[in-house]
N, C-alpha and C positions, 0 to 999 in steps of 0.2 A: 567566618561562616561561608560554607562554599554556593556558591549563586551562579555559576556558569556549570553547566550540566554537558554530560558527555553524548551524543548522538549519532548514532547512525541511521538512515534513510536509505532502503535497500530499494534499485529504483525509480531512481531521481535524473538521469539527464534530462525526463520531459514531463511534461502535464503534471498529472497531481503530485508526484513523489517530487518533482523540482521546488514547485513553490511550497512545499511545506520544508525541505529542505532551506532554502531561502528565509523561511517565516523565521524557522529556528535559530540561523546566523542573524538574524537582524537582531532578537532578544541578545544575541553575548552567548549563546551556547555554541560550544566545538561540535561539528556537523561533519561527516564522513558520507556521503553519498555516493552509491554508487550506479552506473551505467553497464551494460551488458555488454557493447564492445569500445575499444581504442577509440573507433570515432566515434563514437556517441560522447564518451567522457571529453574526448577534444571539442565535441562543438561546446558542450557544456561550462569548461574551463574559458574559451573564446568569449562566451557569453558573461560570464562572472568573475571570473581570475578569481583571487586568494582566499575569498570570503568564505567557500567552503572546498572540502577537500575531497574533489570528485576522482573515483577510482574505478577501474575496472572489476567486473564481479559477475560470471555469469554462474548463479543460482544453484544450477545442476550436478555443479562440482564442489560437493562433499569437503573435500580436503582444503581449495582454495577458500571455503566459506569459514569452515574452522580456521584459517591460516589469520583471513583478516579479519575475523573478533577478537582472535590473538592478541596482533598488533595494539588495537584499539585498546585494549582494556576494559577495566570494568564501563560499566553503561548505565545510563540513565533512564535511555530511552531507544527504545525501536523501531521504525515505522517501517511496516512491508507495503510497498508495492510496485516490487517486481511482475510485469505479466503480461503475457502475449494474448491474442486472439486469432484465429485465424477462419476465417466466415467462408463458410462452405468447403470448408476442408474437411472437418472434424467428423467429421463418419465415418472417416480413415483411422482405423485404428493407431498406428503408426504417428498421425498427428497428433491424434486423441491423446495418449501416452505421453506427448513431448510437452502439450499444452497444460497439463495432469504436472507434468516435472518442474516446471517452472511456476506455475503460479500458485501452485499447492503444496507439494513436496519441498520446494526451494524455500515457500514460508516456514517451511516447520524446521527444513536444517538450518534456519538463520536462528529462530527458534530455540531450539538446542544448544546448539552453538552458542548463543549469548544468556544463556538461561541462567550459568552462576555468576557473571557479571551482572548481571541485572538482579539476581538476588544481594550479591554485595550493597549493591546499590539502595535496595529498596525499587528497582526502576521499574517502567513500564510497559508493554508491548502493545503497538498500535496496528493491527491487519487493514487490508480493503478487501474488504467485500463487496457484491456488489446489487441492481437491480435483480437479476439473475440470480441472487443467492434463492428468491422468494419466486422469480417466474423459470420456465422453461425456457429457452431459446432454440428455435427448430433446426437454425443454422449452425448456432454454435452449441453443440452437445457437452464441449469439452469444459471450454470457458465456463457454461454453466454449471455441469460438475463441479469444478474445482471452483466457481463460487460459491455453491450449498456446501461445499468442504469447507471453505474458508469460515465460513459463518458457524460450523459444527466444530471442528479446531479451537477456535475462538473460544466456545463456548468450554470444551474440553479443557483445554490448556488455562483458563480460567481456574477452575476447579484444581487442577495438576500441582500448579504455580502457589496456589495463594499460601500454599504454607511456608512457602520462601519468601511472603510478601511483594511477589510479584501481582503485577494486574494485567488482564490480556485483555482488552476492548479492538473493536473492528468500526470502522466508518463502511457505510454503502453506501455511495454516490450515486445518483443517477443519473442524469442523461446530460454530460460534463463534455465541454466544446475541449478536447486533446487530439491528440493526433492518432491516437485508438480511436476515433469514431468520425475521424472527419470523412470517410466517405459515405454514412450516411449524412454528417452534413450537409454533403455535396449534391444531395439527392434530395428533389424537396418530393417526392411522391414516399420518402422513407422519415426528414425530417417532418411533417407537417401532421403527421399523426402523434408524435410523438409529444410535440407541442402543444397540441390540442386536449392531450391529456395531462398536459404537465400543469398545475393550476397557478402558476409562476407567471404563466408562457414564454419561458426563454428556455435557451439551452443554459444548463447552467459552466463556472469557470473554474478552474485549477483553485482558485484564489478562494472560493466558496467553502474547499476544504478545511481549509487552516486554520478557520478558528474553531470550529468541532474538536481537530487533532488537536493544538493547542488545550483546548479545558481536557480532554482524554488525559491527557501528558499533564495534567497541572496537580498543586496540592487542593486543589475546589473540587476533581474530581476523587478523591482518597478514598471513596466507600464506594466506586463505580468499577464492576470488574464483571465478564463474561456477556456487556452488553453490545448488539449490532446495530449502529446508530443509521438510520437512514440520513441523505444528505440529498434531497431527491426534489424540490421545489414542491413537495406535495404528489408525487407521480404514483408512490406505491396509497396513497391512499383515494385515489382518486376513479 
């Protein structure tokens, strides 16, 4: 009976996509993670060596995304989150488009991409979405977009999938201490409101993800599919 599951983590040299990468190596699952450039995957590899297999993968390229599901084979499991932001850029069309390719677009061609391996499999596809799927953000137009996409995808590719017995579920995290947001970290006139409404009061950690993704990914979750889990200390309800 097979008990080590095939993985890919599209994503993963930092914050959330690392340690859920990691969560999954710890159980005995073969883990493929990947980073967007050469050094990002070297500090990553620096940091863990053999445990898992960190690769270079930047999102936007169609051909390389097909190339490495290839490789991989069939799958078990998915987890996107690949994604940039760029804060007071995105008004720029030009940004807007690139932000749009990568954390949107780049979802769906992994997506694709691994759609009949994952039907082989029975496996499962895990997105991040995020606070942002549910508020506006005035700075980031982009990121916010393509998180109301990510969460509307989710929900589509649910529907799409399930005749293949695939399951498409999405995690939101909200206000998660990575290095995507340390520089409101670094600002307490930007974190202190944030806390204030968080009813947690902390920021929350990479580590906070992975057991949500975990049961997403598990057979406890088998009847759970097209849902967007908030992961938010209380923030969106508050």
């Amino acid at each position: 009976m097979k008990t080590s599951r095939n993985v890919l983590v599209a994503g993963a040299s930092s914050g959330i996509g690392e340690a859920i990468a990691l969560a999954f190596a710890a159980q005995g699952d073969t883990v493929t993670a990947t980073g967007a450039t050469e050094a990002e995957v070297n500090a990553a590899l620096d940091r863990h060596g053999p445990s898992v297999r960190f690769v270079q993968l930047d999102v936007r390229e169609g051909p390389a995304v097909t190339q490495l599901v290839s490789e991989i084979g069939d799958l078990d499991v998915l987890v996107n989150c690949a994604g940039i932001i760029r804060r007071g850029q995105e008004h720029e069309p030009e940004v807007f488009q690139q932000v749009l390719d990568i954390n949107l677009v780049g979802t769906l061609r992994l997506c694709a991409a691994a759609r009949q391996g994952l039907a082989r499999q029975g496996g499962c596809i895990i997105n991040t979405a995020s606070m942002l799927s549910f508020f506006g953000g005035g700075l980031v137009p982009a990121y916010s977009a393509s998180k109301g996409g990510i969460a509307q995808l989710t929900k589509s590719l649910a529907i799409a999938y399930a005749e293949q017995g695939i399951r498409v579920n999405a995690i939101a995290p909200g206000w998660i201490a990575t290095p995507l947001t340390q520089a409101l970290q670094d600002d307490p006139e930007r974190s202190a409101p944030i806390l204030a409404r968080t009813p947690m009061r902390r920021w929350g950690t990479p580590d906070d993800l992975v057991g949500p993704v975990m049961f997403l990914a598990s057979p406890q979750a088998k009847f759970v599919t097209g849902v967007v889990l908030p992961v938010d200390g209380g923030y969106l309800i508050a």
